[in-house]
C-alpha positions as CSV (number, residue, x, y, z in Angstrom):
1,X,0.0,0.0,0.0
2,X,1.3,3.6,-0.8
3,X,0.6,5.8,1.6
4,X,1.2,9.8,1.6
5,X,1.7,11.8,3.7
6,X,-1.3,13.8,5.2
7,X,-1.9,17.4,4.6
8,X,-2.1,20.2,7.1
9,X,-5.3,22.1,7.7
10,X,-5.5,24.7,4.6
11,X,-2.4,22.5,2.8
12,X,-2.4,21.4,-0.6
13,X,-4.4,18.1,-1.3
14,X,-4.3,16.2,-4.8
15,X,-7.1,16.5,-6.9
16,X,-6.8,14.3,-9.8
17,X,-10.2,14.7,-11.4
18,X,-9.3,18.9,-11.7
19,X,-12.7,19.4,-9.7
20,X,-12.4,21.8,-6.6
21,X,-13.6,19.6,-3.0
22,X,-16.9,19.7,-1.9
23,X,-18.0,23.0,0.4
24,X,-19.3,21.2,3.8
25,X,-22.0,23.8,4.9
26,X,-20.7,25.6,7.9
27,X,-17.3,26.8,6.7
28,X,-16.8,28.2,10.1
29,X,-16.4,25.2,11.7
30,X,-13.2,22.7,11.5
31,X,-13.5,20.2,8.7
32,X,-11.6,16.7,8.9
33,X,-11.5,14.8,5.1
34,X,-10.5,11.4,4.1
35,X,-9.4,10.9,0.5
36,X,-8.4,7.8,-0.9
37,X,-7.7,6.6,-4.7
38,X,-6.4,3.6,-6.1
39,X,-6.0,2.4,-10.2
40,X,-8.7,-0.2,-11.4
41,X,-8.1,-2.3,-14.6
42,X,-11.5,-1.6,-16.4
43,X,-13.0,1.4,-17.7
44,X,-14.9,4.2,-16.0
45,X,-18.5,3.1,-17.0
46,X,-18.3,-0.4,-15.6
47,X,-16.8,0.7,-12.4
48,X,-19.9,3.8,-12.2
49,X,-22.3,1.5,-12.2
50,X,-21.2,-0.7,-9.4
51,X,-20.5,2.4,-7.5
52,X,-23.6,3.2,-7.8
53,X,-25.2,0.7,-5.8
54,X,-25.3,1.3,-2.8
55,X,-26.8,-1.1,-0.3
56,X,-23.9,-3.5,-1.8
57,X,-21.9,-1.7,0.5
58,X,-22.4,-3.4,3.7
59,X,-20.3,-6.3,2.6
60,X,-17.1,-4.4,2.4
61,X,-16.9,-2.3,6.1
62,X,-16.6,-4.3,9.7
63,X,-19.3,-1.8,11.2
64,X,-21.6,-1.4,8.4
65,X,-24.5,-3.5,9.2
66,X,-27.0,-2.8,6.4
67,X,-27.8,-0.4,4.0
68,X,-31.7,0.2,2.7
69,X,-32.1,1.9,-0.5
70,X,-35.4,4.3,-1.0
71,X,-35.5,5.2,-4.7
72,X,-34.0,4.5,-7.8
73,X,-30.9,5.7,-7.6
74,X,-31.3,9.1,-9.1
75,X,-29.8,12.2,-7.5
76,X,-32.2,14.3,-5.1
77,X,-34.5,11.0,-5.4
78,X,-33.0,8.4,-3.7
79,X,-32.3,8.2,0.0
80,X,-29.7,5.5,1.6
81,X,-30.7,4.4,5.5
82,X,-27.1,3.4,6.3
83,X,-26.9,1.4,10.2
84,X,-23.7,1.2,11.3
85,X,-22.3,-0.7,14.9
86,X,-19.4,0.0,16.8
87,X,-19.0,-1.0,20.5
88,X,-22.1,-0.1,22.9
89,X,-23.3,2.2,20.0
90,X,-25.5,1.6,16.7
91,X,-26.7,4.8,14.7
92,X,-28.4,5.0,11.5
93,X,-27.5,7.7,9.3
94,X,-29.5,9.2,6.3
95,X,-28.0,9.8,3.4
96,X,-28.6,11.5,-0.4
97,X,-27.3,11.5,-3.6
98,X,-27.2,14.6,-4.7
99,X,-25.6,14.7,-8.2
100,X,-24.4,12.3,-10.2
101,X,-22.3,12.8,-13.5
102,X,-21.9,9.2,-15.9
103,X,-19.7,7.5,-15.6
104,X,-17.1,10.1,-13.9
105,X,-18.8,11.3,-10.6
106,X,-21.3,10.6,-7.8
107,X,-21.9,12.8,-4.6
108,X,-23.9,12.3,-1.7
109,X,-24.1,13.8,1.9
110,X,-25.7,12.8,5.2
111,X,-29.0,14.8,5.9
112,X,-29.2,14.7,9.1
113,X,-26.7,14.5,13.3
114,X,-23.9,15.9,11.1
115,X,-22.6,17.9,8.3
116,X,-20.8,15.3,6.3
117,X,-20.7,14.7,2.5
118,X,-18.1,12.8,0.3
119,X,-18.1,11.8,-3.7
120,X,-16.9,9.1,-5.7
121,X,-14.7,9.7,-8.4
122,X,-13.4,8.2,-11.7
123,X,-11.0,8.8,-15.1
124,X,-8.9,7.3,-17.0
125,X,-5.7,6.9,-16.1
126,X,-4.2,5.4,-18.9
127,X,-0.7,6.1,-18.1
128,X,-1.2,3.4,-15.1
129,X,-2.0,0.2,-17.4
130,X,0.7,-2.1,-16.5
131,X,0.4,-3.0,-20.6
132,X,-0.7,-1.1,-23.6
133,X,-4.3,-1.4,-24.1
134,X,-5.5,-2.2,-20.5
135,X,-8.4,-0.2,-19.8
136,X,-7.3,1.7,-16.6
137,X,-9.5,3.7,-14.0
138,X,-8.2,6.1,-11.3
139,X,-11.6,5.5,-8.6
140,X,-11.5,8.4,-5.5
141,X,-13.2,8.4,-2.8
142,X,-13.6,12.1,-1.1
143,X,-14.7,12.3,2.4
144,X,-15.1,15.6,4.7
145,X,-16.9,15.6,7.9
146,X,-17.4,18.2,10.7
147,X,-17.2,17.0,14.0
148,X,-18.0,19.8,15.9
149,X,-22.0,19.7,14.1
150,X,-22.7,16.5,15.7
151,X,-26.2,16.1,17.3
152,X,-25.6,14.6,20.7
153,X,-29.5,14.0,21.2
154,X,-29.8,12.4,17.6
155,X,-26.5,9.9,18.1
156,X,-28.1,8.6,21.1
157,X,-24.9,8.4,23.2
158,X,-24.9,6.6,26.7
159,X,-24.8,9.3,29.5
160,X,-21.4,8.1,30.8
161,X,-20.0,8.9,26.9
162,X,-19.0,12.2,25.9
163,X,-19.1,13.7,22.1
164,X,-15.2,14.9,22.4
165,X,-14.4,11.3,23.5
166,X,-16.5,9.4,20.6
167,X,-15.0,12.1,17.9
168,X,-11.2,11.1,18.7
169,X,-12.5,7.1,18.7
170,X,-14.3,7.3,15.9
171,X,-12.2,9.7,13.1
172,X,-9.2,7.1,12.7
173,X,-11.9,4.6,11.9
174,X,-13.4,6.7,8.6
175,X,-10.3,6.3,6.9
176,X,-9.9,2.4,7.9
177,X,-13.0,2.0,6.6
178,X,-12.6,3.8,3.4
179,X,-9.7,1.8,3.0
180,X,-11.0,-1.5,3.6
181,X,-14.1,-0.2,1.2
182,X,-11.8,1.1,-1.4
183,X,-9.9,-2.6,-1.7
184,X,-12.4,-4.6,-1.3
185,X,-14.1,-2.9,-4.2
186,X,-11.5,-3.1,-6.1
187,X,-10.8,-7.2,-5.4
188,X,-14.9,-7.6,-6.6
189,X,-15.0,-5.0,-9.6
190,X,-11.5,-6.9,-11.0
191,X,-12.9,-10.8,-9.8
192,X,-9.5,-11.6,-8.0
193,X,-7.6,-10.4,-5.0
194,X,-4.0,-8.4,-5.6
195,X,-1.8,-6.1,-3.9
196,X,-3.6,-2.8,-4.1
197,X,-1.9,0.8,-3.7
198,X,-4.1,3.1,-2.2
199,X,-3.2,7.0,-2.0
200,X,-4.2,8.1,1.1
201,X,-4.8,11.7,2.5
202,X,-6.2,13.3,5.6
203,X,-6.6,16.5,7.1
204,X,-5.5,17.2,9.8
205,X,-3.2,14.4,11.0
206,X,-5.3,12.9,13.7
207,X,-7.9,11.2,11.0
């Protein structure tokens, strides 16, 4: 696995698509992000599609326990009930798609306990095909969260558990778990299991 060095609060981050990040709502407040891309060997549309569906998901994370799927799968129509379980704690959160462009982009966000959204995001890369004529994908996936938004009441936390406490448990585990998402997607989309070598970003350091 290649991993990079993580950015600094306001530092440079790649952006390999030449799209700006998404805008989390309240810029006033500190916003942590996970980014992590990795080369597939097929091309963009295949990999969209899968991407696309969702509730496929829950195969792929340790604390993802099910994903339900209300809609077709069309941005601003579609709403993901996403149940994850970690330690004393399960929480369902709500997300949205809220634009898609085939086959190169999808975005979604959580609508409600916290201001989070993320993307996925896919090109060519054909100067990665390990031989000429291998169709070859570059596949991101952008996360930004902000902590600080949190609902206490909504996350249902046990009165002997604090928010500051379950922020600094939980924000190493968003980018293990985009990791393990990231390479397990890739072993299914490819049919077989390799070395994968994941580019890794977070801001700030702590994620």
């Amino acid at each position: 696995m290649a991993l990079c060095s993580p950015g600094g609060r306001g530092g440079n981050r790649p952006n390999y698509f030449g799209r700006a990040h998404l805008p989390v709502a309240h810029n006033s407040v500190g916003v942590d992000t996970v980014d992590v891309s990795t080369v597939v060997y097929l091309p963009p549309a295949e990999i969209y599609e899968f991407l696309l569906d969702f509730p496929r998901y829950a195969d792929y994370s340790h604390h993802l326990d099910e994903v339900r799927q209300w809609g077709d799968g069309e941005a601003g129509d579609t709403r993901y009930d996403i149940t994850f379980s970690w330690w004393k704690l399960s929480y369902t959160a709500v997300s949205r798609v809220t634009g898609v462009e085939p086959p190169n982009r999808i975005d979604w966000r959580l609508v409600k306990d916290i201001d989070a959204r993320g993307s996925w995001q896919i090109a060519p890369e054909p100067e990665s095909a390990p031989s000429p004529g291998t169709p070859t994908t570059r596949v991101r996936l952008y996360i930004e969260f902000a902590p600080e938004t949190a609902n206490v009441a909504g996350l249902g936390l046990p009165s002997f558990v604090s928010l500051d406490w379950l922020i600094e448990k939980v924000k190493p585990k968003v980018r293990t778990e985009a990791e393990r998402i990231v390479e397990r997607i890739v072993a299914d989309l490819e049919g077989r299991h390799r070395d994968v070598d994941l580019d890794i970003h977070t801001t700030p350091d702590s994620v």
